[in-house]
C-alpha positions in Angstrom: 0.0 0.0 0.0 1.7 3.6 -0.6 -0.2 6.2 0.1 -1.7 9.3 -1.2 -1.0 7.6 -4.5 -3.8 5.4 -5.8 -7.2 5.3 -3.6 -7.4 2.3 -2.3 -3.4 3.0 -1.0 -3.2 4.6 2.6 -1.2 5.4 5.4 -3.0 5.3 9.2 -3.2 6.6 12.3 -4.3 4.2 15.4 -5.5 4.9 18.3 -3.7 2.0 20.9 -5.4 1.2 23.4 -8.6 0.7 21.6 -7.1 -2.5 19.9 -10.1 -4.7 21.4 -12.3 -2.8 19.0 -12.8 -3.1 15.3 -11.4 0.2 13.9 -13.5 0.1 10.8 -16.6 0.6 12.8 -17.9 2.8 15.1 -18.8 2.0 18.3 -21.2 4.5 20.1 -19.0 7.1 17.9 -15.2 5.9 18.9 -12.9 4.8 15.9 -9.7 3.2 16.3 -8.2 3.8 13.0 -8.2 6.5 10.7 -6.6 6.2 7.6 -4.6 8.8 5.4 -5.7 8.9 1.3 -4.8 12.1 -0.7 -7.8 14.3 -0.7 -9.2 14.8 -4.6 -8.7 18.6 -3.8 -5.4 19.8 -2.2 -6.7 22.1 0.9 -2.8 22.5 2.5 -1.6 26.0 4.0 1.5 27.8 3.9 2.3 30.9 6.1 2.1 33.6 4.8 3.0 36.9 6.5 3.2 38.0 9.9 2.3 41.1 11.4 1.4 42.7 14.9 -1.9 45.0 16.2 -3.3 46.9 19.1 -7.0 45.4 18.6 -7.3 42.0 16.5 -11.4 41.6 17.1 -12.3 43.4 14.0 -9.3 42.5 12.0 -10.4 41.1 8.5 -8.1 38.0 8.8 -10.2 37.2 11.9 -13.0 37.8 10.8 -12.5 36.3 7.6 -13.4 32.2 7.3 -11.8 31.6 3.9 -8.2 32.9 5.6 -6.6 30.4 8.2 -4.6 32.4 10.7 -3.2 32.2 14.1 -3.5 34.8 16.6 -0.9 35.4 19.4 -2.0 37.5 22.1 0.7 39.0 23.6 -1.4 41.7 26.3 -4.4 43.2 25.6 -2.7 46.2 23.4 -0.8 43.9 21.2 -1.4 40.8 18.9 0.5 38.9 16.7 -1.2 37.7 13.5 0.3 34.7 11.6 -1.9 34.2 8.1 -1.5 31.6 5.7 -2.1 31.2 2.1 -3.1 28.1 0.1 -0.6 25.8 -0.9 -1.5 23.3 -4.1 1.6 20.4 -2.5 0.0 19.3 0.5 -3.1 18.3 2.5 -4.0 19.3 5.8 -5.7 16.6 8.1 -6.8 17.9 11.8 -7.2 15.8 14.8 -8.9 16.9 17.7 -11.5 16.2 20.8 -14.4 18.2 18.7 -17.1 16.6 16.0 -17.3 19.6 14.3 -16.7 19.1 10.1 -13.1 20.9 10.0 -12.0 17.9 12.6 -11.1 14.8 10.6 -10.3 12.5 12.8 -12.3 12.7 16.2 -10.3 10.9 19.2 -12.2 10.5 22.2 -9.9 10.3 25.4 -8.6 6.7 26.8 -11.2 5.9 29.6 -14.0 7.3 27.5 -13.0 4.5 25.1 -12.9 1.7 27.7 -16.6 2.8 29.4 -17.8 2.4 25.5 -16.0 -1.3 25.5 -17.4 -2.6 29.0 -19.4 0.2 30.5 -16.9 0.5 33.5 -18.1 3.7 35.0 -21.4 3.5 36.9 -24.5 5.1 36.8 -23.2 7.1 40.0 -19.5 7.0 39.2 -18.7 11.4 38.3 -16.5 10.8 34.7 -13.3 12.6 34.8 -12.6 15.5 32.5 -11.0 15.5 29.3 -8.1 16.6 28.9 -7.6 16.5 25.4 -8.0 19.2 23.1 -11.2 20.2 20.8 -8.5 20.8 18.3 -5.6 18.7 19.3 -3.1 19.0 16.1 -2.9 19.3 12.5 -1.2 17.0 9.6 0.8 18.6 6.7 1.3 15.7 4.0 3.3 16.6 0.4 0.9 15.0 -1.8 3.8 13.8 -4.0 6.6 11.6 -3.3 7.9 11.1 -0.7 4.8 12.1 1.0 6.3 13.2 3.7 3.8 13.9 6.7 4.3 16.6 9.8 2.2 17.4 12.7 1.8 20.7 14.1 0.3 21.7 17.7 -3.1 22.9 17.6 -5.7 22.8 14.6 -8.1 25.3 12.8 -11.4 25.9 14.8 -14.7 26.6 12.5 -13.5 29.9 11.6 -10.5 28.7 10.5 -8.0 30.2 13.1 -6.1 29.4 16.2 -6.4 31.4 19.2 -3.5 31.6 22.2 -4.7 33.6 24.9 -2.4 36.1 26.7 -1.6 32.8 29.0 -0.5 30.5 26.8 3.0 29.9 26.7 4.5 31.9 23.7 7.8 33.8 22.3 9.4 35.0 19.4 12.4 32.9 17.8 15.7 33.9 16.3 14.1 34.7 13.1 11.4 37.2 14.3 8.6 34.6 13.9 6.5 33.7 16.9 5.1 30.2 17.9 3.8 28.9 20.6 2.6 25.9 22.8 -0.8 24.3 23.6 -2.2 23.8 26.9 -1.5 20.1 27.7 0.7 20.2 24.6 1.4 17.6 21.7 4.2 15.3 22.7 5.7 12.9 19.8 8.0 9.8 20.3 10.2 9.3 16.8 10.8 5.3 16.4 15.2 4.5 17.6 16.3 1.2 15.4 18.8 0.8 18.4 17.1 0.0 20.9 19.5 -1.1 23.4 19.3 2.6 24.7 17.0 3.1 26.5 17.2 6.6 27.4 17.4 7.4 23.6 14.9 5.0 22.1 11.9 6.2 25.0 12.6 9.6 24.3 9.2 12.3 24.1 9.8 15.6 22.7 6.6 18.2 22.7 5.7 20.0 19.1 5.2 23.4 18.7 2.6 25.1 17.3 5.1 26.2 14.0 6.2 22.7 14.1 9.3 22.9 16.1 10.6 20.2 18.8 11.4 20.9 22.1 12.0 19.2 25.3 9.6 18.6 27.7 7.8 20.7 30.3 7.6 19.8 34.0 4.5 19.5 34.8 3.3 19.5 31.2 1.1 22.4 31.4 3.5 24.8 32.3 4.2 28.4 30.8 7.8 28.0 30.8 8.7 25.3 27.8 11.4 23.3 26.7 15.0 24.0 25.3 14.9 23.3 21.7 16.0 19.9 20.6 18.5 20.6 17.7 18.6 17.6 14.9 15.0 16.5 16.0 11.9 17.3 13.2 8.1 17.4 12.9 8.4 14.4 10.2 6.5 11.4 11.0 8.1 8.0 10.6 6.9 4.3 10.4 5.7 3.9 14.0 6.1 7.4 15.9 3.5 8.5 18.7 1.7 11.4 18.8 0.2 11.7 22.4 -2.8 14.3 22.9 -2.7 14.2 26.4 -5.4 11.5 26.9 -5.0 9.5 24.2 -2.1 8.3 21.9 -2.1 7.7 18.1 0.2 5.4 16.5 1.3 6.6 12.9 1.8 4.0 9.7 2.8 4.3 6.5 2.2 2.2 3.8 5.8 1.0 3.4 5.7 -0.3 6.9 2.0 -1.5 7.1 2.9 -4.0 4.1 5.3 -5.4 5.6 3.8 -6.1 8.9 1.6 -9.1 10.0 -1.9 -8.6 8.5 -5.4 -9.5 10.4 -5.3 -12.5 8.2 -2.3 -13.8 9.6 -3.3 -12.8 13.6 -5.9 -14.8 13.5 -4.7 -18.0 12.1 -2.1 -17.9 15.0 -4.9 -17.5 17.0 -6.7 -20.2 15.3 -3.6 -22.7 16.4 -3.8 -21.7 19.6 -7.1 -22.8 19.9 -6.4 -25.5 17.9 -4.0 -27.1 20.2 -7.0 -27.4 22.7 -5.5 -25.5 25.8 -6.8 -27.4 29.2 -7.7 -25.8 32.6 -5.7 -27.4 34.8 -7.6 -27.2 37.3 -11.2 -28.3 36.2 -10.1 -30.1 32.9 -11.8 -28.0 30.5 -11.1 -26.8 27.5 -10.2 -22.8 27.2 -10.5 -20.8 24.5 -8.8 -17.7 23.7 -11.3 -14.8 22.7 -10.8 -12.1 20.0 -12.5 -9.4 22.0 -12.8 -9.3 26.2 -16.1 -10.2 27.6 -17.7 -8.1 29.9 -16.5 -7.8 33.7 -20.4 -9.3 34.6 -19.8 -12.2 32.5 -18.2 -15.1 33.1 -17.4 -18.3 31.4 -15.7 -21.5 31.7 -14.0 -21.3 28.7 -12.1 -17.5 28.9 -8.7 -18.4 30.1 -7.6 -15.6 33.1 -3.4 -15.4 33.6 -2.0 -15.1 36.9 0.4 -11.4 36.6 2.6 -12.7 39.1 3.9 -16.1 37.4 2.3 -16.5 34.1 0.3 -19.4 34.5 -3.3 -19.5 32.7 -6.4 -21.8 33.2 -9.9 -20.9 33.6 -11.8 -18.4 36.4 -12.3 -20.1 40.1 -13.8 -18.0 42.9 -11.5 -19.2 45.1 -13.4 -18.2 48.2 -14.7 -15.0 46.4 -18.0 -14.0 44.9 -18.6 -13.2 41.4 -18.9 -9.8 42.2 -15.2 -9.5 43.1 -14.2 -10.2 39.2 -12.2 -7.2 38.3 -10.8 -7.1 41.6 -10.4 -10.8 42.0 -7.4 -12.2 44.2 -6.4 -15.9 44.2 -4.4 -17.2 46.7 -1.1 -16.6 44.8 -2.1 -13.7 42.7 -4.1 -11.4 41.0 -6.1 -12.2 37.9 -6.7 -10.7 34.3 -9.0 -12.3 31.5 -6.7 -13.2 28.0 -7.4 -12.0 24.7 -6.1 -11.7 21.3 -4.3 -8.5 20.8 -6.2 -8.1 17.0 -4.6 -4.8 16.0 -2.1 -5.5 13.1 -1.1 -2.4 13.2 0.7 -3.1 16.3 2.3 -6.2 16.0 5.9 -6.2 15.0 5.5 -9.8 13.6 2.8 -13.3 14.1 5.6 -15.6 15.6 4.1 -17.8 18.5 1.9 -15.6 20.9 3.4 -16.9 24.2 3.2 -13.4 26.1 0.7 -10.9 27.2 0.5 -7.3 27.9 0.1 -6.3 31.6 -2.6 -5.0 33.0 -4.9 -5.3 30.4 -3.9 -8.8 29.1 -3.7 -9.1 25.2 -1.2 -12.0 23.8 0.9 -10.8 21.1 4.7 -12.3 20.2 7.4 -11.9 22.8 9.1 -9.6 20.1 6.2 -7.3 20.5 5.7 -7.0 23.6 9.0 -6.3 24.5 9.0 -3.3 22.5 6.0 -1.9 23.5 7.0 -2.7 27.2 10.1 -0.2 26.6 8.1 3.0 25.9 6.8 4.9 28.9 3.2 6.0 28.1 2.5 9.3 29.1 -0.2 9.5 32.1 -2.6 12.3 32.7 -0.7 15.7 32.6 2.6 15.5 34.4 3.6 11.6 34.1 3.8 8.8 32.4 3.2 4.9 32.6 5.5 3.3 33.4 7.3 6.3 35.1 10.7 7.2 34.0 
């Protein structure tokens, strides 16, 4: 597949931990895959010019929702206005919390995904807020070889402009221009092929709103950012991150895609698995390993559960415990978790035997792949990440 090429080519973005979902669907509005074709119309940008104003609320390039700018307030006598023209090379894709149409890819934020997979949150239960952005970020991709795709803090609202407010974090680099950082910010992880360095291969850096990388803030909403990271780019590559700050997005191309395992071939491993008739040690039954996780209220005698502490599997026992106590189930050695299939290609860095499994949320994918995925810290809420540096 090569993408923006021929239309049924693509790149993709995808969205990780909804892997348990099918990412061509919807479910109650929640995609986990979006994928990248070149539009039939460019609709790219370019800056343009850049000027500065005492009062920008009844400036025409406001005002104006054919022109995409970007306003920098600096105090309340003096904006910066960043306007950008139309550019024929490249489309512009926008991410973002919001539904409205300028959004093309709507990502909803991690536990909002996991309530629409198993309803966890209860009728009582208060939801947390989100903490991603209504527009998160914005994609730049050359519509001509090599295609090359960039992301950019913050995307175009309905009038086609980007507002930072006097508290936003802000400045004006070396070359007069000014830029500036989101709220929770957009951080990005570029893909190391050595990977026996750690501290290099889990390294985040936070994108700018002109595109720039810089180091990251402590906590992450700060005023004061980064330095900036010299002989780091915007360019996306064959497996980088993008975090929004409550969800992350896992970038493709087409190169890399073809030459990963497909769904075709997940699923015949699975099928062997199952094949082989796996036995419950315990009550002698046969287990069978399930595509999807059921449910927390339902049980049955066939879902294989692994202990976390020493890796053995057979089927659920209450051990003393009602069935109530599922998701918080303790053995006597252990805790629990149910085993799936981890049916995302996109994330599997090849279909060898599927021997391991993620913890906590328990999909089986190749030792391979789950120790890479095991390296990279996930970021976590607004000043950590998971597993904690």
């Amino acid at each position: 597949m090569e993408a923006f090429v021929k239309c049924n080519n693509s790149e993709c973005l995808t969205q990780p931990r909804y892997n348990n979902i099918d990412g061509t669907d919807h479910v109650n509005g929640c995609r986990s895959r979006f994928e990248l074709f070149r539009r039939a119309h460019p609709n790219g940008i370019t800056k343009s010019r850049q000027y500065t104003v005492k009062d920008s609320k009844n400036l025409p390039a406001v005002r104006n929702r054919s022109q995409h700018s970007v306003t920098y307030t600096l105090s309340r006598k003096e904006t910066v206005i960043v306007e950008y023209a139309k550019d024929e090379k490249t489309d512009m894709f926008q991410i973002g919390r919001s539904s409205e149409q300028q959004i093309d890819f709507m990502v909803v934020d991690t536990w909002l995904g996991r309530s629409f997979v198993n309803n966890s949150f209860g009728p009582q239960e208060k939801l947390p807020p989100s903490t991603i952005s209504r527009y998160a970020c914005r994609l730049l991709i050359d519509r001509s070889p090599a295609y090359t795709a960039r992301v950019f803090a913050a995307g175009f609202d309905s009038s086609r402009n980007i507002f930072l407010g006097e508290r936003a974090t802000k400045w004006v680099k070396k070359s007069g221009e000014t830029d500036g950082l989101t709220t929770n910010g957009i951080l990005i992880l570029h893909p190391q092929k050595d990977s026996s360095n750690d501290s290099q291969f889990c390294k985040w850096y936070e994108v700018s709103v002109d595109g720039e990388i810089y180091s990251l803030r402590k906590p992450r909403s700060s005023t004061e950012r980064g330095d900036k990271v010299e002989g780091e780019a915007n360019i996306l590559q064959d497996g980088t991150l993008i975090d929004l700050c409550g969800a992350t997005l896992l970038y493709r191309t087409a190169f890399g895609l073809a030459n990963s395992p497909t769904l075709k071939d997940l699923e015949h491993c699975l099928q062997l698995l199952n094949d082989g008739r796996p036995q419950c040690p315990v009550s002698f039954n046969t287990l069978i390993i399930p595509k999807q996780k059921a449910s927390v209220t339902t049980i049955t005698e066939t879902q294989p559960y692994v202990y976390i502490s020493c890796g053995h599997v057979q089927g659920y026992h209450t051990w003393g415990h009602s069935c109530n106590d599922v998701p918080k189930h303790v053995c006597p050695s252990s805790e629990i978790v149910q085993l799936c299939m981890g049916m995302e290609p996109c994330f599997h860095l090849d279909s060898e035997s599927f021997e391991y499994a993620f913890l906590p949320c328990g999909h089986m994918a190749s030792k391979r792949t789950v120790s890479y995925w095991s390296k990279i810290p996930m970021p976590h809420g607004t000043d950590s990440f998971y597993p904690k540096f």
